[in-house]
C-alpha positions as a Markdown table, in Angstrom:
| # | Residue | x | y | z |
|---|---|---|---|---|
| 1 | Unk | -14.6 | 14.0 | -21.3 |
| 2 | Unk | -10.8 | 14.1 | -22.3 |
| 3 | Unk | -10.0 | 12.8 | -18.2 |
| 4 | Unk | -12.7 | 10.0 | -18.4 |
| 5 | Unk | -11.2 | 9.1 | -21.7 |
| 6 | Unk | -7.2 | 8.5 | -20.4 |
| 7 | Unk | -6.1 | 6.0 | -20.5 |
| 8 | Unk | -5.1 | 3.7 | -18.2 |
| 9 | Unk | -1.6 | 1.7 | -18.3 |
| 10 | Unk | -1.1 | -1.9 | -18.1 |
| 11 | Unk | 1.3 | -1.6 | -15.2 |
| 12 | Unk | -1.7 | 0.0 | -12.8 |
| 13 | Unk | -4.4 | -3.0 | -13.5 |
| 14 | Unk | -1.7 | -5.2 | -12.7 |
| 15 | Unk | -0.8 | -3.5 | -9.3 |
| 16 | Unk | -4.4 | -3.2 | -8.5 |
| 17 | Unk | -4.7 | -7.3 | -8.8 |
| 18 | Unk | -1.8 | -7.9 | -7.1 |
| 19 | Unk | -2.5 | -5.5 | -4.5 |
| 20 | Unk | -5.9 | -6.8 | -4.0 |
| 21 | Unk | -4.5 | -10.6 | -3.3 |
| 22 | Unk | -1.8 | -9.5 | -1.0 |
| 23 | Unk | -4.5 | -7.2 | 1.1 |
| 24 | Unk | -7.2 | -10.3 | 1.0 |
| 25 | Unk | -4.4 | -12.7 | 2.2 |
| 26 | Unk | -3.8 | -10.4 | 4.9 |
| 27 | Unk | -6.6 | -9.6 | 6.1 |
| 28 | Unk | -7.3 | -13.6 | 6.4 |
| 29 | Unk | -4.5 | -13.8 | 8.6 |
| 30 | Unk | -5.4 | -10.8 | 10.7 |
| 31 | Unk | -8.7 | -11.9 | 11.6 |
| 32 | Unk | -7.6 | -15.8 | 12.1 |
| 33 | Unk | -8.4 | -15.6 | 15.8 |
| 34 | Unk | -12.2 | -15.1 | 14.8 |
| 35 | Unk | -11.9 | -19.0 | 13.9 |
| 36 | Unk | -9.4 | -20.6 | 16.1 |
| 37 | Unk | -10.0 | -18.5 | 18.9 |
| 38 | Unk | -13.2 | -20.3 | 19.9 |
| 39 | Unk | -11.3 | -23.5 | 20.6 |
| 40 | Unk | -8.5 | -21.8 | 22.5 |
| 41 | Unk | -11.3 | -20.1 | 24.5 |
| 42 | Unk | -12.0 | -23.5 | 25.5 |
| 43 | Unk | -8.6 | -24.9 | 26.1 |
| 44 | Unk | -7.6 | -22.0 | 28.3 |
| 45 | Unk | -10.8 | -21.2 | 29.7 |
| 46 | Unk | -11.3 | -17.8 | 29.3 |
| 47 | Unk | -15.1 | -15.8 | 30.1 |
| 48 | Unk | -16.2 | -13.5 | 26.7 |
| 49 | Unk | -13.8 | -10.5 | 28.5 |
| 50 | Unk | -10.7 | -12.4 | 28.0 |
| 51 | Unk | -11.9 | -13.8 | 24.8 |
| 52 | Unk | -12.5 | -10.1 | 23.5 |
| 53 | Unk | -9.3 | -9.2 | 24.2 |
| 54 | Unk | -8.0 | -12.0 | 22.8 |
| 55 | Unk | -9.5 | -11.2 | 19.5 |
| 56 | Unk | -8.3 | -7.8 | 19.6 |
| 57 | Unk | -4.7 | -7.7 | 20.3 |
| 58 | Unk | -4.0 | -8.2 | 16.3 |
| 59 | Unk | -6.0 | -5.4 | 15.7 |
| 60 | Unk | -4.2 | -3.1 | 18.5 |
| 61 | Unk | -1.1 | -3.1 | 16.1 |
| 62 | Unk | -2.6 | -3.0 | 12.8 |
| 63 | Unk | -4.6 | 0.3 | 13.7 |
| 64 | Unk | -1.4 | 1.8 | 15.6 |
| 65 | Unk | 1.3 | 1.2 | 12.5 |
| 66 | Unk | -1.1 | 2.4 | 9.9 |
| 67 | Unk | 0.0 | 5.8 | 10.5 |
| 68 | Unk | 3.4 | 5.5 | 10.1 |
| 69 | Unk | 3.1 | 3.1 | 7.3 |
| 70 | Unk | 0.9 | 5.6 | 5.5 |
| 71 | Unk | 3.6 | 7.9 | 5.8 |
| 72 | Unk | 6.4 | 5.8 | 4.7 |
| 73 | Unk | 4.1 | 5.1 | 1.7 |
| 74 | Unk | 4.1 | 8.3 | 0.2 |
| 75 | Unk | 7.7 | 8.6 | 0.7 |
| 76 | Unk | 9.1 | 5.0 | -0.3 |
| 77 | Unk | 6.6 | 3.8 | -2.4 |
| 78 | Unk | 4.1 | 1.1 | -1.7 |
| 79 | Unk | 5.9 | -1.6 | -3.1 |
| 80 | Unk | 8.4 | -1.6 | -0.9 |
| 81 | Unk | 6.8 | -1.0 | 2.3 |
| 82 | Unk | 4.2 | -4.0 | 1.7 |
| 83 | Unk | 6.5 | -6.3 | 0.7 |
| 84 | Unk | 8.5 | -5.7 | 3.5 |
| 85 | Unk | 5.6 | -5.3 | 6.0 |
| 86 | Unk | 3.9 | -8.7 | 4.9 |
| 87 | Unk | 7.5 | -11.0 | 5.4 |
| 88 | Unk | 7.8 | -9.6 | 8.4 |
| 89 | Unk | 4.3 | -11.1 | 9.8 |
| 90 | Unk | 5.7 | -14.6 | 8.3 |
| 91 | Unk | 7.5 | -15.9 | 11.7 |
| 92 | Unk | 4.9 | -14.4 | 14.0 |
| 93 | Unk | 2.1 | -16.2 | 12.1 |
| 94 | Unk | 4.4 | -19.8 | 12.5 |
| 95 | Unk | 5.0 | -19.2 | 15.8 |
| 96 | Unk | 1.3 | -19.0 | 16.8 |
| 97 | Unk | 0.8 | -22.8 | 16.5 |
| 98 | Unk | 3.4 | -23.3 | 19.6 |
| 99 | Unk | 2.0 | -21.2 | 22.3 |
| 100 | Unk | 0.4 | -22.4 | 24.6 |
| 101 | Unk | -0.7 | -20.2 | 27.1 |
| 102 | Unk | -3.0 | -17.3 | 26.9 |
| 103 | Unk | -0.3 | -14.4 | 27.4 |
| 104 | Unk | 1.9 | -16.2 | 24.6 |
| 105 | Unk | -1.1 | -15.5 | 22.0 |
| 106 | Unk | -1.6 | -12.1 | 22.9 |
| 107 | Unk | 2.4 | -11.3 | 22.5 |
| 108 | Unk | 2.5 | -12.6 | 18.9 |
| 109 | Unk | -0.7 | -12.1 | 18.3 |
| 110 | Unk | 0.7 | -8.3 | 18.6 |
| 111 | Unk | 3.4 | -9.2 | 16.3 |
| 112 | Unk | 0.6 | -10.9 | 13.7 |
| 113 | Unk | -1.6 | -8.0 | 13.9 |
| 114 | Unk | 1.1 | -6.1 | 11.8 |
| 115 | Unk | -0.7 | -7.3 | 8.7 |
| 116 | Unk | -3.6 | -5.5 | 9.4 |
| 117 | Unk | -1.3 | -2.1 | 8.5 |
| 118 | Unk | -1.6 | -3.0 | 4.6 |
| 119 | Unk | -4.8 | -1.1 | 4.5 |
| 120 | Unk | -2.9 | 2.0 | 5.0 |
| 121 | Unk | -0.2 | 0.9 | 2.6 |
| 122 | Unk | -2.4 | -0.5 | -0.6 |
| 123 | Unk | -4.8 | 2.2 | -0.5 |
| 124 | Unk | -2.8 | 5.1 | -1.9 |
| 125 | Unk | -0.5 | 3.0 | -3.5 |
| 126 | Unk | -2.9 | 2.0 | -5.9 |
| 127 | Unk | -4.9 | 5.3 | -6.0 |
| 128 | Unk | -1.9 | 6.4 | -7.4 |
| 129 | Unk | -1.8 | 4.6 | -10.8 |
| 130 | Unk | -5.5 | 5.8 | -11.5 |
| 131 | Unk | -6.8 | 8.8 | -12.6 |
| 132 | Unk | -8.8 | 11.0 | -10.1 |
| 133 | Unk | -12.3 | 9.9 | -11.8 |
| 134 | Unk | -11.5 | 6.5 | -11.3 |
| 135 | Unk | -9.8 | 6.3 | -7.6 |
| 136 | Unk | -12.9 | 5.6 | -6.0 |
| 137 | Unk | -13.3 | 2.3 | -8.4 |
| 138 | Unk | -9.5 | 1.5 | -7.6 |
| 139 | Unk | -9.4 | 1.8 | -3.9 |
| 140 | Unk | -13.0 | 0.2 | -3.5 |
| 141 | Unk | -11.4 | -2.9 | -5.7 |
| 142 | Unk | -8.2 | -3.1 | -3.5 |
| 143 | Unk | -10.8 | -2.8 | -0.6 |
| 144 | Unk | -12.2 | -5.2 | -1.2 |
| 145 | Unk | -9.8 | -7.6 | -0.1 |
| 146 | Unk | -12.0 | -7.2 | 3.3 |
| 147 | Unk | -13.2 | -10.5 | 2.0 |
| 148 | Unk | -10.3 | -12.2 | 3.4 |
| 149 | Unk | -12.1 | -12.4 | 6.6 |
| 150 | Unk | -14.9 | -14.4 | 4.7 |
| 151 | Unk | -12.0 | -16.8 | 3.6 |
| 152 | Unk | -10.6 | -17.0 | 6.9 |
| 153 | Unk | -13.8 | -18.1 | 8.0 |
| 154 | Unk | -14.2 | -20.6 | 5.0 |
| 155 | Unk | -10.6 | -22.1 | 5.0 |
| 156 | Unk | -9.9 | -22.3 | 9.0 |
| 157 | Unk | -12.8 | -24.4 | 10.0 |
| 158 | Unk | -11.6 | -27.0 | 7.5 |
| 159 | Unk | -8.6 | -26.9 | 8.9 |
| 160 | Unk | -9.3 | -26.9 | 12.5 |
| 161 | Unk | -11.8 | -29.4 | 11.8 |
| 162 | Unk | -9.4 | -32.0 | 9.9 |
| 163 | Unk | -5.3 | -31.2 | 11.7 |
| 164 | Unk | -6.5 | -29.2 | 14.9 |
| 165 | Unk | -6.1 | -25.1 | 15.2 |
| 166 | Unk | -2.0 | -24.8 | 15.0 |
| 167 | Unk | -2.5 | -26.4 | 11.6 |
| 168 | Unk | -4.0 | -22.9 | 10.6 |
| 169 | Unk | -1.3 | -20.3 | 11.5 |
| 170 | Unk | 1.2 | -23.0 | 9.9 |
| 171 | Unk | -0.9 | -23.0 | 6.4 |
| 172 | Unk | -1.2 | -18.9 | 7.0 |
| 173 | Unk | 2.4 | -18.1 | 7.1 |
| 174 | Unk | 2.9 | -20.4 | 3.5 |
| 175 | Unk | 0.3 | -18.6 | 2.2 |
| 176 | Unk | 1.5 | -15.2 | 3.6 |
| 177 | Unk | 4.9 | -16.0 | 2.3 |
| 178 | Unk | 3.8 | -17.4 | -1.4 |
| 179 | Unk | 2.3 | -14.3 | -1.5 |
| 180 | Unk | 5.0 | -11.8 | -0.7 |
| 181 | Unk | 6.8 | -13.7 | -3.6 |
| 182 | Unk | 4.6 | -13.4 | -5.9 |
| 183 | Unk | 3.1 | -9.3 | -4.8 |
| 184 | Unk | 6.9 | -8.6 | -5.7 |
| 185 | Unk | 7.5 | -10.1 | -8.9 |
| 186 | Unk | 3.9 | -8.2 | -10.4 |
| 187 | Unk | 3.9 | -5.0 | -8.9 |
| 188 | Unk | 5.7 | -2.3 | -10.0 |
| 189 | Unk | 7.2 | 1.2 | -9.1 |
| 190 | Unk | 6.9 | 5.0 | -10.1 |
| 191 | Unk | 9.0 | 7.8 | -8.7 |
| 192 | Unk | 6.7 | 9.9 | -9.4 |
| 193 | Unk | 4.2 | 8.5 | -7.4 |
| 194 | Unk | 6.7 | 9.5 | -4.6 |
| 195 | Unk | 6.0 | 12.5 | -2.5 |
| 196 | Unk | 7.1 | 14.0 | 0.9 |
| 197 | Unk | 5.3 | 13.6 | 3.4 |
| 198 | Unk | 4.5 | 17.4 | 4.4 |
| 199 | Unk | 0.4 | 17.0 | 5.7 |
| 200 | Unk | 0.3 | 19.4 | 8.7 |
| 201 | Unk | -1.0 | 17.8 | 11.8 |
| 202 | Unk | -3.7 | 20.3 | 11.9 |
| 203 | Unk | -4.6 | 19.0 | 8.5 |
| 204 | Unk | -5.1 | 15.3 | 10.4 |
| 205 | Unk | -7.1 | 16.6 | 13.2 |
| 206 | Unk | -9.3 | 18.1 | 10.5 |
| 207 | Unk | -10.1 | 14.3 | 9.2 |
| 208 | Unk | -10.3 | 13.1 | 13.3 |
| 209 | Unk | -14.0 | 15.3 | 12.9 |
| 210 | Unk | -15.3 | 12.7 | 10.4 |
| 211 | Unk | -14.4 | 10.1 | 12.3 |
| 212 | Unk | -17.7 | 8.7 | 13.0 |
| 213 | Unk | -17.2 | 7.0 | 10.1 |
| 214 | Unk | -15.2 | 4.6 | 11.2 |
| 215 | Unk | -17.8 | 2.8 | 12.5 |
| 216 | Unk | -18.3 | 1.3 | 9.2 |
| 217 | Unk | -14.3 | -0.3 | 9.5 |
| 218 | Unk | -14.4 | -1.0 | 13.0 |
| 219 | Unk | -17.8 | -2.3 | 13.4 |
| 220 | Unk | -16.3 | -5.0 | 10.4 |
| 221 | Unk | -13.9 | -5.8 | 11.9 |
| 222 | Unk | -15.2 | -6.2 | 15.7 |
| 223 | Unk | -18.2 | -8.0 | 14.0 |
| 224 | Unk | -16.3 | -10.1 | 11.7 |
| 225 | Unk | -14.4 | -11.6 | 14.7 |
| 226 | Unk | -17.0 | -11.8 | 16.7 |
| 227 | Unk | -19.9 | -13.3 | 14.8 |
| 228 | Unk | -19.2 | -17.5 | 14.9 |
| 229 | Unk | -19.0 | -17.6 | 18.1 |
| 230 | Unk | -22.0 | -15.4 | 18.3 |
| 231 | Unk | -23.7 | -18.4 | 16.4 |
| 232 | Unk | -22.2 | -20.8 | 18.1 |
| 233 | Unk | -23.2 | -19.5 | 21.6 |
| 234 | Unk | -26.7 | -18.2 | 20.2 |
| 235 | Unk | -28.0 | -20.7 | 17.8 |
| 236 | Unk | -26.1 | -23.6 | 19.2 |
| 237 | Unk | -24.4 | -24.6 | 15.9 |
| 238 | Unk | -21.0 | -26.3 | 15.1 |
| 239 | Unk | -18.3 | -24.1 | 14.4 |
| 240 | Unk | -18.2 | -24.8 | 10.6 |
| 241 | Unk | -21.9 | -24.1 | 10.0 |
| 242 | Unk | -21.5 | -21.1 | 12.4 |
| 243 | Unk | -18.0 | -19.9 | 10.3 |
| 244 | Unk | -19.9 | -20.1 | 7.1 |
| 245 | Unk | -23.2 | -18.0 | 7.9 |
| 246 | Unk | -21.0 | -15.7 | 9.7 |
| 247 | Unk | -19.5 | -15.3 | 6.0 |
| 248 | Unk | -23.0 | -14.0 | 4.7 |
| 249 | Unk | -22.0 | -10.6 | 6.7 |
| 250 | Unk | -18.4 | -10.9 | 6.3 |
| 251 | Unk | -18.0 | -11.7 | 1.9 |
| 252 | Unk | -20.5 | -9.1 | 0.8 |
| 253 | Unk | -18.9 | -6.7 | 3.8 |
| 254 | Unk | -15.6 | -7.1 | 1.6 |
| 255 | Unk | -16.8 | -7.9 | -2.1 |
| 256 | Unk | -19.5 | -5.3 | -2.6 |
| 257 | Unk | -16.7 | -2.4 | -1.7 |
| 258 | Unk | -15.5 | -2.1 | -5.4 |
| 259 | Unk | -19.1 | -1.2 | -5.8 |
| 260 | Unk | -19.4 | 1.0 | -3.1 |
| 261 | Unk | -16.5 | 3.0 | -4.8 |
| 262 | Unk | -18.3 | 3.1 | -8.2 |
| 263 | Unk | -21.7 | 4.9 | -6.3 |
| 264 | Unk | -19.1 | 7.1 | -4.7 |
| 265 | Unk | -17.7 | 8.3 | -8.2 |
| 266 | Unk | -20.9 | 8.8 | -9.3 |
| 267 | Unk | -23.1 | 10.1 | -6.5 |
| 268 | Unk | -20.5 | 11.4 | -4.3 |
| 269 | Unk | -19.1 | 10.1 | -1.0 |
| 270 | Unk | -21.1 | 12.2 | 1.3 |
| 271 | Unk | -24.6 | 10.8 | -0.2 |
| 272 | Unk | -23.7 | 7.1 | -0.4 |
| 273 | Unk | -22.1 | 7.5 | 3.1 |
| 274 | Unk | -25.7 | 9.1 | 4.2 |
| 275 | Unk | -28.0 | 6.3 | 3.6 |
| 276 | Unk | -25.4 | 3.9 | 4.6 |
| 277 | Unk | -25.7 | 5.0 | 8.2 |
| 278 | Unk | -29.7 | 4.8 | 7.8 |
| 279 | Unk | -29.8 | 1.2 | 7.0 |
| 280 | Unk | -27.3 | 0.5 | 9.4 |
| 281 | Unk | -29.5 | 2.0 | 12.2 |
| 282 | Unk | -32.4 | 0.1 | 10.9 |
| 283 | Unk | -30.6 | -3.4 | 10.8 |
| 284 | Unk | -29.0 | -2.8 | 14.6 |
| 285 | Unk | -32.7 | -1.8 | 15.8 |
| 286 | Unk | -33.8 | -5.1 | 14.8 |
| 287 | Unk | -31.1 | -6.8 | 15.5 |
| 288 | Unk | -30.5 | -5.7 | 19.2 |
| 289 | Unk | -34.0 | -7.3 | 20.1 |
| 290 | Unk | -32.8 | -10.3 | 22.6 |
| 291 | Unk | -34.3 | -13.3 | 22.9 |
| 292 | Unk | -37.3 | -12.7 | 24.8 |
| 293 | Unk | -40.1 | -15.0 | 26.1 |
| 294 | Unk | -43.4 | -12.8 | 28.1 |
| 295 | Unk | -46.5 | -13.8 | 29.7 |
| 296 | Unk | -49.8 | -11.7 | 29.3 |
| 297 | Unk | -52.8 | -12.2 | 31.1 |
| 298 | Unk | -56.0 | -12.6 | 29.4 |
| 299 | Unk | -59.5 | -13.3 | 29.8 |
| 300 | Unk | -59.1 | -17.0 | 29.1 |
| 301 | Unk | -56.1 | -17.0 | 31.9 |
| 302 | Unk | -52.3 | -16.7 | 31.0 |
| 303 | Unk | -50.6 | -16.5 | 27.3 |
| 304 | Unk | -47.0 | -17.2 | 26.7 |
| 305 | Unk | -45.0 | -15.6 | 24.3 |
| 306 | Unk | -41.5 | -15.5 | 22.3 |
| 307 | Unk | -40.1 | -12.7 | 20.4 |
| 308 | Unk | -36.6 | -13.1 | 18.8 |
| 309 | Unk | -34.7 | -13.4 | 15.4 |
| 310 | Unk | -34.0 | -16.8 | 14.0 |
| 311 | Unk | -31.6 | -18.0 | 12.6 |
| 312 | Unk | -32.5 | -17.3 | 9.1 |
| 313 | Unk | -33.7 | -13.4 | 9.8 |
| 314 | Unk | -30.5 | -13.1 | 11.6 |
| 315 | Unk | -28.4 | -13.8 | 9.0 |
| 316 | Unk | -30.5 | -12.0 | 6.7 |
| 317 | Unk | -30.0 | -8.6 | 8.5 |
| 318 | Unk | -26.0 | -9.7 | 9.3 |
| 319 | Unk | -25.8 | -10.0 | 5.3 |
| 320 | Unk | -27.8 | -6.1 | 4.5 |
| 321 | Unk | -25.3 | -4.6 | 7.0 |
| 322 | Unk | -22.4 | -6.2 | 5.4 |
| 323 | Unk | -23.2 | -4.9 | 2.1 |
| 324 | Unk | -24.4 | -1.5 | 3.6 |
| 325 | Unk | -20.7 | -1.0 | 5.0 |
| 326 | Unk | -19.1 | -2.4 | 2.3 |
| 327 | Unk | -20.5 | 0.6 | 0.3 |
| 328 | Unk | -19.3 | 2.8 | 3.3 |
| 329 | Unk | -16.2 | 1.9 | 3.7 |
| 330 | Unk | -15.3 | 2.9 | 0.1 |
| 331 | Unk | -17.4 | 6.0 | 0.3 |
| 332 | Unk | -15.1 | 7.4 | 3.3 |
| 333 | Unk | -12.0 | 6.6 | 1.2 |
| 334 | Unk | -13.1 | 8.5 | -1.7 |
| 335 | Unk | -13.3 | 11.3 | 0.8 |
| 336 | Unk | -9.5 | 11.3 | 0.8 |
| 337 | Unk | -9.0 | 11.3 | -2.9 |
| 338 | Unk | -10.9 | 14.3 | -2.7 |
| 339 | Unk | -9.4 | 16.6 | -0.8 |
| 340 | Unk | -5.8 | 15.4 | 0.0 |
| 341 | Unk | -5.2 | 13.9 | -3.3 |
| 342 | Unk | -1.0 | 14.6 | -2.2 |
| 343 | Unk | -0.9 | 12.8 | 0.8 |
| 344 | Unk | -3.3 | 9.7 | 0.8 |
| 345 | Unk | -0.9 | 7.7 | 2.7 |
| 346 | Unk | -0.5 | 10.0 | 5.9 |
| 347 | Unk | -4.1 | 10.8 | 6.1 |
| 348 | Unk | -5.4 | 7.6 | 5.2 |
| 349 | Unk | -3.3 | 6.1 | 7.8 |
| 350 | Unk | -4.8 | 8.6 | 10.6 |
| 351 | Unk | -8.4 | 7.3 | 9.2 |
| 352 | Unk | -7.2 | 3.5 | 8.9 |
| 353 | Unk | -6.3 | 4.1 | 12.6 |
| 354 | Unk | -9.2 | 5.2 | 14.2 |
| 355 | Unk | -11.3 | 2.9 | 12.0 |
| 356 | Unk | -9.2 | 0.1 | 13.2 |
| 357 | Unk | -9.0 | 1.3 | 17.1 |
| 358 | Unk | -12.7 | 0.9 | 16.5 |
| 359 | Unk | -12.1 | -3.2 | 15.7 |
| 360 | Unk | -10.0 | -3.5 | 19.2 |
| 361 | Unk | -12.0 | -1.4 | 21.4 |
| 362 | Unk | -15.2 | -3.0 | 20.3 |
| 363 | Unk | -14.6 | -7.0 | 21.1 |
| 364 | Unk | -13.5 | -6.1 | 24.3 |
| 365 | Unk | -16.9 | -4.0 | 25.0 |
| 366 | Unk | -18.9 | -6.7 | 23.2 |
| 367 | Unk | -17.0 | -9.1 | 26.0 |
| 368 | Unk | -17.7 | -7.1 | 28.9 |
| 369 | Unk | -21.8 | -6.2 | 28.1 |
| 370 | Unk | -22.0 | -9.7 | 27.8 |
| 371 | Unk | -20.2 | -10.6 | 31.3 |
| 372 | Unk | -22.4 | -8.1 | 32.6 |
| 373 | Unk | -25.4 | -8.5 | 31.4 |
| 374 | Unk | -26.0 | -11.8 | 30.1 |
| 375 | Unk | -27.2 | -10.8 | 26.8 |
| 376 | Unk | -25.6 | -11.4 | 23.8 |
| 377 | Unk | -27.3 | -8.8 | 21.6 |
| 378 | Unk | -25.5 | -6.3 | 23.7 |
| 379 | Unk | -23.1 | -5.9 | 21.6 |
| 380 | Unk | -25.7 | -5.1 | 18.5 |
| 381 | Unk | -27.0 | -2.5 | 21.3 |
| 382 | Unk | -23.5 | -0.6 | 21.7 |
| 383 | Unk | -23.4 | -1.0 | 18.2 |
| 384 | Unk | -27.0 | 1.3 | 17.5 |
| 385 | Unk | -26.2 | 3.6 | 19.9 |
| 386 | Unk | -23.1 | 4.7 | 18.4 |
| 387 | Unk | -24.8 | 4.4 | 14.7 |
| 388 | Unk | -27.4 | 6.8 | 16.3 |
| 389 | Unk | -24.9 | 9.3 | 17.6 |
| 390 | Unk | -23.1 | 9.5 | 14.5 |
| 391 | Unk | -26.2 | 9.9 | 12.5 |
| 392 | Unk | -26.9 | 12.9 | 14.3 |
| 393 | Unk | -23.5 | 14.4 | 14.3 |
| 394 | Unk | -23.2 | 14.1 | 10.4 |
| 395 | Unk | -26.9 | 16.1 | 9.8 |
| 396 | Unk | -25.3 | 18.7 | 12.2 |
| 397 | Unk | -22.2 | 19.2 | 10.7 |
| 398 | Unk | -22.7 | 18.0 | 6.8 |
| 399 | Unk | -26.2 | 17.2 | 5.4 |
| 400 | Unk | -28.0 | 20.4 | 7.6 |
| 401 | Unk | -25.2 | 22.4 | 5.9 |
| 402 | Unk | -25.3 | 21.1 | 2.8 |
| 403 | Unk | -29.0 | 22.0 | 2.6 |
| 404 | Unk | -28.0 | 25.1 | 3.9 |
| 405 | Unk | -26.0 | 26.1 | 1.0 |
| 406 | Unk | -28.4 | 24.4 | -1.6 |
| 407 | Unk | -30.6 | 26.9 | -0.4 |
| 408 | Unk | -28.8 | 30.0 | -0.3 |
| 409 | Unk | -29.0 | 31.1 | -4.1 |
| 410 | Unk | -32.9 | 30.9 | -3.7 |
| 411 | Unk | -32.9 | 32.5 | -1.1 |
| 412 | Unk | -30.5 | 35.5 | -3.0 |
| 413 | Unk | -32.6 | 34.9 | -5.6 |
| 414 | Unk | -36.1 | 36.3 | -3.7 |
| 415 | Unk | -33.9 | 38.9 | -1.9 |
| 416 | Unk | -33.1 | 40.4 | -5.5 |
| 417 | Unk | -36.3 | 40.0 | -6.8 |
| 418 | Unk | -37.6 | 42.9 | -3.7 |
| 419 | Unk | -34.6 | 45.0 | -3.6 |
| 420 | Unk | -35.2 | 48.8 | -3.7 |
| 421 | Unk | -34.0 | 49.3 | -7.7 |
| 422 | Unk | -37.1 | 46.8 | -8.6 |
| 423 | Unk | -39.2 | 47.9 | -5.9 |
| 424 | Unk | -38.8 | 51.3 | -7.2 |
| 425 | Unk | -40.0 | 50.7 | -10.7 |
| 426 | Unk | -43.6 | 49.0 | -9.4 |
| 427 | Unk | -46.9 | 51.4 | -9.2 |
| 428 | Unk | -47.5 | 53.4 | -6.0 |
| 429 | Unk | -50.4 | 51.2 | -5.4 |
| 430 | Unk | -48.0 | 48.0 | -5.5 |
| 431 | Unk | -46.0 | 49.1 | -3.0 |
């Protein structure tokens, strides 16, 4: 009662705000090729490999620094390191809008990916300034800031729409730079936040076995980028239309993670991360199904038939899934508050990073299925398969386990209730 009752200071609601708008902002900028990359696929004539890639280059560098960033976190102090980290992405985001040629975006686009890192950097920065009871809240808050995607996708189409796509990297680095002004003047510092950075490696490799959660980060991410011109290609719809259903997945996918971090406080990580891989496998089933028109031969001669998601079911599943891994991205981050509550930054960072190689490798697969196969789905298909492995591996290694153990003073319970000093004591003719 006395740690639910602490209280907690000023300073920390303050960071957490802050925090949250710098993270949103860079997250918008980190997924701007979601928007603008569909003209440009256009323009330079690239097939759905290229365009993967193209998409994913930002995300290459935002998973690989997270590590280090995590570390310098814990040891500098997030403050620093973000505000650092976010002014450096300012020229690289202005000097998007003068390339013109397809290796020019995917150097700076290198470069831009940099703000993707802040995950690593806000998360245990503002875990921090909150009491253990209350971290889940705190980093699914600051999580949420996920729903920059769903503002990229809300802010970029107007812009494309009305100046053309360099317009948007040129508003991005303003914004980017407004904000590294204003994240510096509100946050604030404690030394004793500060602490070496002494996690063992074996101590990382340890969190690489959980990694299967990742696929609730790196399928955002891959899906966030990928999903208007999924609509676009699918459904045939204009790019604005296409950028703002596409936000049904992405806002909730962002929003709803403060929530998520809440259920984990209260039910625990390991339950809400449990049924968030269930109703992800159930949404991918159903949305996997292509478009598919058959032909059956009856008694009155031949039938013709169409099975597929419209428009309207489609988004309706996109926007279940983004909720279901809003609430599972905080739960695996509650995981780390839990049992390295010293070094946050170093181990988040090795999470952050396989969460986020998830959101480069992915594109680049959902590119090359759909070279190869035609089918767009595909990439909903690589998507439940890997759902499906990881369900299994978390029942072996966790929930069959955890039953295990659940069991085991029943079981202790019986094998006391027959032991020979009671079985002793019962008549001859009970034995």
């Amino acid at each position: 009662m006395a740690t639910s009752a602490t209280p907690i200071p000023r300073q920390a609601w303050s960071v957490l705000i802050v925090s949250t708008l710098a993270f949103t902002v860079c997250f918008m900028v980190w997924m701007m090729f979601g928007v603008i990359g569909i003209p440009l696929k256009k323009t330079l004539g690239l097939n759905a490999t290229e365009f993967g890639l193209l998409m994913a280059t930002p995300v290459l560098t935002g998973s690989l620094i997270r590590v280090p960033l995590g570390i310098w976190t814990d040891k500098y102090g997030g403050r620093l390191v973000m505000t650092v980290l976010m002014a450096a992405t300012v020229p690289a985001i202005w000097l998007m809008s003068y390339a013109t040629a397809f290796w020019h975006f995917l150097v700076i686009g290198l470069f831009v990916g940099l703000a993707g890192g802040s995950f690593s950097v806000g998360t245990p920065y503002v875990a921090r300034w909150f009491p253990k009871n209350r971290q889940g809240m705190a980093m699914g808050v600051y999580g949420a800031g996920n729903s920059g995607s769903a503002v990229n996708k809300f802010v970029a189409p107007a812009l494309l729409a009305a100046f053309g796509w360099a317009a948007v990297p040129q508003a991005y680095a303003a914004v980017m730079l407004v904000t590294v002004i204003l994240f510096w003047f509100f946050s604030h510092s404690d030394p004793k936040h500060l602490v070496p950075s002494n996690t063992r490696f074996r101590d990382q490799l340890k969190m690489l076995k959980d990694q299967y959660y990742s696929i609730v980060f790196g399928g955002y991410v891959a899906l966030a980028l990928w999903m208007v011109q999924y609509y676009v290609g699918e459904f045939g719809l204009s790019i604005q239309t296409a950028a703002l259903l596409a936000a049904c997945f992405s806002l909730p996918g962002g929003v709803l993670r403060a929530l998520g971090g809440v259920l984990s406080d209260k039910y625990g990580a390991h339950q809400v991360t449990w049924w968030v891989l269930w109703v992800s496998w159930i949404c991918l089933f159903l949305l996997s199904y292509p478009q598919t028109d058959f032909t059956v031969l009856t008694v009155n001669g031949p039938k013709s038939f169409h099975i597929g998601l419209n428009v309207y079911t489609f988004t309706a599943l996109m926007f279940i899934l983004g909720i279901a891994w809003a609430f599972g991205k905080a739960s695996v981050f509650k995981y780390i508050g839990n049992d390295y509550p010293q070094q946050i930054g170093a181990v988040s960072g090795i999470v952050g990073l396989a969460g986020g190689l998830g959101g480069f490798i992915l594109p680049i697969l959902f590119g090359a299925l759909m070279d190869l196969t035609g089918i767009r789905s595909s990439a909903f298909m690589l998507m439940y398969g890997v759902v499906w492995v990881s369900l299994i591996w978390m029942y072996w290694t966790e929930v069959r386990k955890t039953d295990v153990m659940a069991t085991a003073p029943l079981s202790a319970a019986r094998t006391a209730a027959v032991s020979p000093a009671s079985s002793a004591a019962l008549p001859a003719a009970a034995r």
